[in-house]
N, C-alpha and C positions, 0 to 999 in steps of 0.2 A: 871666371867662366862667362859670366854676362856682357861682358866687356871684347873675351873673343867674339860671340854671336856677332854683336851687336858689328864686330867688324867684319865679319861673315858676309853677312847681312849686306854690307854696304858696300862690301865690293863686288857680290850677285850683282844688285839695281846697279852698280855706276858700269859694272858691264855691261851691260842688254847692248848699248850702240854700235860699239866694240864687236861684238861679235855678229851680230846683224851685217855690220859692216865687213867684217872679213867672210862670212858667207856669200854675200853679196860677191865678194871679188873671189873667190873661187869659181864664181860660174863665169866670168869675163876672163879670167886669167887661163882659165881649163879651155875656153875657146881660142886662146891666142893672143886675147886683147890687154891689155896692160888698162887699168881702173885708177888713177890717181885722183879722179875728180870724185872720192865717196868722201870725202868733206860735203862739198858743195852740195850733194844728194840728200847726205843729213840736214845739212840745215834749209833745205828748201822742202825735204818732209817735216820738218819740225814747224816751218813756217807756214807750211798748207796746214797742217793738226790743229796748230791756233787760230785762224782762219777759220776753217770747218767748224772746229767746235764752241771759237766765241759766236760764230752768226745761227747755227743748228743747235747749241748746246748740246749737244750728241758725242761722247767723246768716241764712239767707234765711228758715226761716219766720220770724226777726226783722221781716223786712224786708217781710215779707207783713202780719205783723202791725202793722207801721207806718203801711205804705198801708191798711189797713183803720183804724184807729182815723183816723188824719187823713180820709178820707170819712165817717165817721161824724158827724164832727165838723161835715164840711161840710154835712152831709145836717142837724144838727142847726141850722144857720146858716139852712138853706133852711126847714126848717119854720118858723123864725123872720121870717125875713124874707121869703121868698114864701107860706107857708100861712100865719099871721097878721099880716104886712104890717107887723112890727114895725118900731124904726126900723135903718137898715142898720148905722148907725155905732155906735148905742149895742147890740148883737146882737153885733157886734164884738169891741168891749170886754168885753162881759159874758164872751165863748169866751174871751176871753186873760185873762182873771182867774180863770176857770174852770178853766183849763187849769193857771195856777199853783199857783192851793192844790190841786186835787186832785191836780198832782205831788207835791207836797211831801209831803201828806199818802200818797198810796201809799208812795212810797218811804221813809219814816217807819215805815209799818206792813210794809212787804217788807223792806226793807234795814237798821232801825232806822237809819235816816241821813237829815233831810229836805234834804240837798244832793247826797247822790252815792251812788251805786247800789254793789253790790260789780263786781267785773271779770265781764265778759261777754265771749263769744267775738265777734270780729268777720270781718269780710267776707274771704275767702281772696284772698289777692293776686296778679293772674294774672302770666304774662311776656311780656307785649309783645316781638313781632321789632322791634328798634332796635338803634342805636350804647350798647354798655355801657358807654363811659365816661359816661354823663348818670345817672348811679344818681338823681340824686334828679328827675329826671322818667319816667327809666321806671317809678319806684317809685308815682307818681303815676297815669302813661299803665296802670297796672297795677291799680288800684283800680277794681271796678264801677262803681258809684257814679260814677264822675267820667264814665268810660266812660257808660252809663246814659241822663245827663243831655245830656252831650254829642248822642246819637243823640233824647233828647226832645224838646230845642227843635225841630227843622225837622220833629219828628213830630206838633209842637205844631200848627204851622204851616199843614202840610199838613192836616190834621185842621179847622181852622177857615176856612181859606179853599177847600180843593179837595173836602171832601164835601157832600152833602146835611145832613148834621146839623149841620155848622159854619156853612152860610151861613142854617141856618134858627133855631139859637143866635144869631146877630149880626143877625138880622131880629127875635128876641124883643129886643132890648136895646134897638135903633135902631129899628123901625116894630112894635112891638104889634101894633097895632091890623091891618098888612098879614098877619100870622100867623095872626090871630084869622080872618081873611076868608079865607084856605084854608082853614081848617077844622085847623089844630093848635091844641094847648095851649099859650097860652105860660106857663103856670104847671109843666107838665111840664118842658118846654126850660131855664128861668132855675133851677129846682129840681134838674135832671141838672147843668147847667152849673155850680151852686154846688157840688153835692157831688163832683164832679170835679174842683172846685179846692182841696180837702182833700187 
């Protein structure tokens, strides 16, 4: 039984990206835009969080600083491919190639290391009310991050089917042209949409 948890357990945390990342392309895909570059997004949040949080010791401004550079990045996706209508897949490609050498090469010139950063602080571990004999899920149920995620899918959800902004996003993707005849942008919508899924 210790032995499921403990796999439980570790397939919750090795998910957190994974899904993060397909939320993400929900809001780019539901605008129209095709997201190939949420590699290159992750590893350039991952690479601002070690940043952030080895010069601040701070692991949430890490983590502020994550969610910022991954929108940057998507906002860079969108000038690409909604302000000059470049192509979606090859825009893509070019962010997760992007993303690789300029890790490398930061962490090269930060850490003299182009594989691995030095130790940074990480995310404080809360204590979930539960059964203590499960250590390696409450250790788990205790991590923000998984927590986080968990509370962002149905917030994902909620957000694209039950406001105003989410059905007039999935109207920029699916009917253009009905957008265009209220009187919105669809070039705003698909270009919020993309950088939102950074």
């Amino acid at each position: 039984m210790m032995d499921l948890l403990a796999f439980v357990a570790s397939t919750l945390r090795i998910s957190v990206p994974y899904a993060l990342a397909s939320v993400g392309a929900c809001f780019g895909e539901r605008g129209g835009i095709v997201n190939i570059g949420l590699e290159g997004m992750l590893l350039i949040g991952a690479l601002a969080y070690a940043l952030a949080a080895y010069w601040t010791q701070d692991p949430w401004l890490g983590v502020a600083a994550a969610a910022l550079a991954g929108s940057l990045m998507g906002g860079l996706h969108a000038l690409l491919t909604v302000g000059f209508r470049a192509d979606q897949i090859t825009s893509g490609l070019g962010i997760n190639l992007l993303a690789a050498g300029l890790g490398r090469f930061i962490l090269g010139v930060v850490f003299h290391s182009t594989s691995i950063s030095s130790r940074v602080v990480g995310l404080p571990q809360w204590s979930p009310p539960g059964p203590g004999g499960w250590p390696a899920l409450a250790a788990v149920l205790g991590t923000p991050l998984v927590l986080a995620t968990a509370a962002l899918v149905p917030l994902a959800q909620w957000t694209l089917f039950r406001t105003p902004w989410g059905l007039r996003l999935r109207a920029a993707g699916e009917h253009p042209g009905a957008v265009t005849a209220l009187g919105l942008s669809v070039v705003r919508l698909r270009a919020g949409g993309v950088a939102l899924s950074g």
